[in-house]
N, C-alpha and C positions, 0 to 999 in steps of 0.2 A: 331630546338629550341623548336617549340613544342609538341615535342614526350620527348623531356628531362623532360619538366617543368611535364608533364604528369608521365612520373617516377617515378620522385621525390614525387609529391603529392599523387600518386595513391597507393607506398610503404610505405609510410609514415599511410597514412589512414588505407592502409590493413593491416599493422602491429599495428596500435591502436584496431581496430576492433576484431583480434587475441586475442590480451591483452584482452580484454576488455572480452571478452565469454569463453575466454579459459589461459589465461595467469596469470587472476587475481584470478579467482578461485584456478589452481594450487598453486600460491606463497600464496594465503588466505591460503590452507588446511596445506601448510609443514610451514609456521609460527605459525598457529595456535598449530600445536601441537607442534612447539619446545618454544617457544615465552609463547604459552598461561597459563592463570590462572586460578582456580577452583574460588569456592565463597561458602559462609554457605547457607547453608538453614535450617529452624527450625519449630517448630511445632506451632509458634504464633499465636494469631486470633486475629490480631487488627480490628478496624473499617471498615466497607468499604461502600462508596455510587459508585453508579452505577449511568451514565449519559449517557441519551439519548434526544439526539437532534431530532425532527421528524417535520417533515414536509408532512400532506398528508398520512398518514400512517394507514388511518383505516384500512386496507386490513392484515396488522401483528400485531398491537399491543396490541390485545389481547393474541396472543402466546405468545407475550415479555412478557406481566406480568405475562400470566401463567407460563411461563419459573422462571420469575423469585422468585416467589412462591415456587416453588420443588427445588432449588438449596439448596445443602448441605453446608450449610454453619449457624452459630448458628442467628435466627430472631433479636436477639437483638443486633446482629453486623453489621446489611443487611439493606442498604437501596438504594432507588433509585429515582430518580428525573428525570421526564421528561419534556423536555422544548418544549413545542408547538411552531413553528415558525408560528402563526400565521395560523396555519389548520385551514380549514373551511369544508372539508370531513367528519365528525364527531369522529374525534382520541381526542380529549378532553373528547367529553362526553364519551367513551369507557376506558379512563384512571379514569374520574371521579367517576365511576360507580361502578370499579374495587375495592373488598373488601378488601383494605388491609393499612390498617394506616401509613404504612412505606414505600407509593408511595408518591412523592407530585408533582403536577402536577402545572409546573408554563408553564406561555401564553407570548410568545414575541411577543408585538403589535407596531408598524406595522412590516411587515414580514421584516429582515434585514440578513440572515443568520446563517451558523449554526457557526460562527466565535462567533457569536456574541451573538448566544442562548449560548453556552460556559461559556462566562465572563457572563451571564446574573447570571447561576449558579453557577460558583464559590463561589461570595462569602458567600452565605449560607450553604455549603459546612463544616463541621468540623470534617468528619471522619479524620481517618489517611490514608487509602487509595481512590486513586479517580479508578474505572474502567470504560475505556470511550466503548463504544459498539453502534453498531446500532442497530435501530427499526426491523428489517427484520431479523436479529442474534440469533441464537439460542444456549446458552450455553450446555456443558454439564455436567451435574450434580457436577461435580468437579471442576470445571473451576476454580473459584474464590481461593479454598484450592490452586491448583497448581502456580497459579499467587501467593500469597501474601507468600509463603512459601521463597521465596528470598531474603523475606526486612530481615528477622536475622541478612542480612549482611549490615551492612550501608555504605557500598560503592555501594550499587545496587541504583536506580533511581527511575529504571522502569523496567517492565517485559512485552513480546509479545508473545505471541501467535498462536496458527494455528487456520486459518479460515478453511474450507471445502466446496469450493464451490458445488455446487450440479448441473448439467448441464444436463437438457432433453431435450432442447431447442436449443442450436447453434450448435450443430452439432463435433464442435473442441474440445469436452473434452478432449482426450488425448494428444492435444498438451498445452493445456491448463494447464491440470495435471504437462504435463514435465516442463512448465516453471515453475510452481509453486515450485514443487520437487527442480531445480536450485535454484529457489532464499532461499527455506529454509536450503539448502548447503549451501549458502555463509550466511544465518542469524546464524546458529548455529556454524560456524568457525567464523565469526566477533565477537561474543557474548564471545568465551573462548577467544579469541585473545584480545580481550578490547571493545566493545559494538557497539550492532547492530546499523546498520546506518538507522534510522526507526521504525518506527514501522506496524505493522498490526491495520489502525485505526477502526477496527470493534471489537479488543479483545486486547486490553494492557492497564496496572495498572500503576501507578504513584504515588510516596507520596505526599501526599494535599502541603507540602509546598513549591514541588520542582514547581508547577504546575504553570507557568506566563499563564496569560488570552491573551491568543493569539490577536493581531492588529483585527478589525472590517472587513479589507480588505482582510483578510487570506483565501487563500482556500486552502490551502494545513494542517491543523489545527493539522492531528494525526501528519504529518512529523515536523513541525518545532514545535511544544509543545514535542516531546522527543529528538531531538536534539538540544531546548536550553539546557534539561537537563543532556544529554551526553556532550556538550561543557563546563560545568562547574564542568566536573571533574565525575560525577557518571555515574556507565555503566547499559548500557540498555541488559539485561539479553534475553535471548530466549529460550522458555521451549514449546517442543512437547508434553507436554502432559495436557497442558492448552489448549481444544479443544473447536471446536465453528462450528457451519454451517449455509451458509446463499445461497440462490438461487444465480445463476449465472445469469449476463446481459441476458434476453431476447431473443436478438439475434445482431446482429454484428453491427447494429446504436446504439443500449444501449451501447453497450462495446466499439463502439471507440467515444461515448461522453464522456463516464465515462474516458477514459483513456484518452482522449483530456484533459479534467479539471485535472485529476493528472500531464500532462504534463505541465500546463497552472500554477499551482501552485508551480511547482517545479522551472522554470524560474523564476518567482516570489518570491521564498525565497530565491535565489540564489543572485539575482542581489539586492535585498534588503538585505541581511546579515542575514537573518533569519535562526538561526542554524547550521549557518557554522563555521566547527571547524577551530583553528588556529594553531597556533607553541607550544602552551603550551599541544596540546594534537594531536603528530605525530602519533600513527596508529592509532585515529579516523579520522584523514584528511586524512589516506593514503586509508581506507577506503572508505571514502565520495570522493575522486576524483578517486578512481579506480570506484567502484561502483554505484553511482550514477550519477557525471558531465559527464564523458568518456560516459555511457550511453545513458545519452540527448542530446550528442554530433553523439548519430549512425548516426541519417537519413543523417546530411549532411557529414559523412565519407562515409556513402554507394554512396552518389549522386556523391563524389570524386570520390571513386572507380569507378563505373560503368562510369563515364563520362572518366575518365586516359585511361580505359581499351580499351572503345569507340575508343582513339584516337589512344592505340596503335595496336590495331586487326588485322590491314592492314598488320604489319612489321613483324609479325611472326607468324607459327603457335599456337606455347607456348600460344596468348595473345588472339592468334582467340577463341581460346579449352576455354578460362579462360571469354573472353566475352559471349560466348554459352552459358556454364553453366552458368553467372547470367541470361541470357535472360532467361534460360527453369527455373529456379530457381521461378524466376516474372511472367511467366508465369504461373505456377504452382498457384501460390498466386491469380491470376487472373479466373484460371478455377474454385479455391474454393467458390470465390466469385461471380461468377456467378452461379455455378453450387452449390447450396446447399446441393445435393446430393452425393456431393463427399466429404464432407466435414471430414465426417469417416476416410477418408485412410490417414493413415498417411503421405505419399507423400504429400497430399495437406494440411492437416493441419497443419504442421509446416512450410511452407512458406507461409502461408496463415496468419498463429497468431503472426509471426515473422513479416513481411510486416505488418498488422495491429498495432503490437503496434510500430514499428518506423514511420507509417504512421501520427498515432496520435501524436509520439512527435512533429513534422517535423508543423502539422496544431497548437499544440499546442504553437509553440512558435510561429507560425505565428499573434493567437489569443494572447499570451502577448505581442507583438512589436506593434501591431496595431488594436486591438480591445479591447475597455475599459473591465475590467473584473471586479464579485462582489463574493463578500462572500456567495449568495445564492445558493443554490442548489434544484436540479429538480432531486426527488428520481428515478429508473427504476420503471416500473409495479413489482408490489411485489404480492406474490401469498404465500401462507401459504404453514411453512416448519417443524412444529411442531414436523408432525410423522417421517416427512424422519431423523431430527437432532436425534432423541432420539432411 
């Protein structure tokens, strides 16, 4: 009986899990191109303010604004507002200091979030476009042209991005790379198919009035601020050639807090309703549950799988060979993390970034179910990326 139940659950899982890395990307790429639709793009220059949220941030904010000084884009359409959450490091006086009349540097007291630094600026806000970015981000010279060339079409929302992380430090860039490479596979086939599920919240543009002020409690802010705006009908564009670069996590406690708190927020606008599509808009829910719920669903498919496999090992060789390989599999993720030195070869890198980020999800939802959470954030060490982005 229970070698059945084990079957049943462990096929079931293993074939979600399939789907989910390799099933839904296929059915995304041959719908996209049989399914999908173009969109205008034009030579407009409407308004655009730029918002950064910072906390702590003396260490880049000076790049930010020289960054954003050299951006080709015409002065009298460029502006930017930076909202202090409350810094005491000295990124006020370094924004205050800074020559340029089309910063404005407002102070959220007491510290509350970057939810909440958000709505703090809105509504002083009246370009036509909002581009939300972090302190530590580096545009490139085009960035904003590439972004705002979309809205021609007013069925567009919103437009995302490529970050470029920069990695000297944890050792896993190439598998780091390849996930990344995946996900903007499936960003640029959800995008022609009907609109990315997401956005990249260090580089995407938004029109000022699609933009609702996110809950106080929100940590998930770029995700569910462009999926209310995908949920009510306008699609969320994805253009590679809208570039940006910002340093990678530190080292592997940076990255699996950072990806803890995206786990942490994703639970949270799920079970709250924030931006979850419905029946009036079928391929972006078909999207948002291949894509993202399936996803935050891995670690406890894996814990099925590996626990089914556990139980049927004994009964054939077939299940022995199939429990092995996840053991050397986890193993592998385990020599990574101990062994930082190995972290290069691709054998341990990619079960090492793979285990890390369903690791995180697995504590993330641990920390939504039973540890109170806030809208505040605790940047990584940031280290100037000036020369490397340009």
């Amino acid at each position: 009986m229970l070698s059945t139940i084990a079957l049943v659950l462990g096929t079931v899982a293993a074939l979600l899990l399939v789907y989910v890395y390799a099933g839904y990307p296929a059915v995304l790429g041959i719908a996209a191109r049989r399914l999908g639709k173009s969109h205008e793009t034009g030579d407009a220059i409407p308004s655009v303010c730029i918002v950064v949220a910072a906390y702590q941030e003396a260490a880049v904010i000076a790049d930010k604004l020289a960054n954003f000084d050299s951006l080709d884009y015409p002065a009298d359409k460029l502006q930017m507002v930076v909202v202090s959450d409350e810094s005491t490091d000295g990124t006020d006086e370094i924004v205050s200091a800074h020559d340029n009349n089309r910063i404005t540097l407002l102070r959220q007291v007491p510290r509350a979030g970057k939810a909440s630094a958000l709505g703090l600026a809105l509504p002083q806000i009246t370009s036509d476009i909002i581009v939300f970015t972090d302190a530590n981000v580096i545009f490139d010279a085009s960035a904003i042209r590439q972004l705002v060339r979309h809205f021609a079409d007013p069925a567009v929302g919103a437009v995302t991005g490529v970050v470029h992380l920069i990695d000297e430090k944890t050792g896993y860039a190439e598998s780091e790379g390849a996930y990344y490479r995946y996900e903007r596979f499936l960003q640029q086939n959800e995008s022609t198919l009907c609109s990315v599920v997401g956005v990249d919240g260090a580089l995407y543009a938004a029109r000022r009035e699609l933009v609702q002020a996110p809950s106080s409690e929100t940590i998930l802010d770029d995700f569910v601020i462009s999926m209310n705006i995908a949920c009510h009908g306008h699609r969320i564009i994805y253009d590679d050639t809208a570039q940006a670069w910002e340093d990678a996590a530190p080292g592997l406690t940076d990255e699996f807090r950072r990806k803890t708190r995206v786990a942490t927020g994703a639970f949270q606008s799920l079970v709250k309703g924030w931006g979850v599509p419905g029946l009036a808009t079928p391929r972006l829910l078909f999207c948002y549950l291949s894509h993202k719920v399936l996803r935050w669903a891995g670690p406890i498919l894996l814990m099925i799988v590996f626990g089914a496999n556990a139980v049927l090992a004994p009964y054939s060789g077939f299940w022995l060979l199939l429990f092995t390989l996840q053991c050397a599999f986890y193993a592998l993720a385990i020599a990574g993390l101990l062994k930082p030195e190995l972290r290069s070869k691709t054998a341990i890198a990619i079960p090492l970034y793979f285990v890390l980020m369903n690791a995180a999800f697995a504590y993330g939802l641990y920390r939504f179910l039973f540890v109170r959470s806030s809208g505040q954030w605790r940047p990584t060490q940031r280290t100037q990326i000036r020369q490397k982005g340009q």
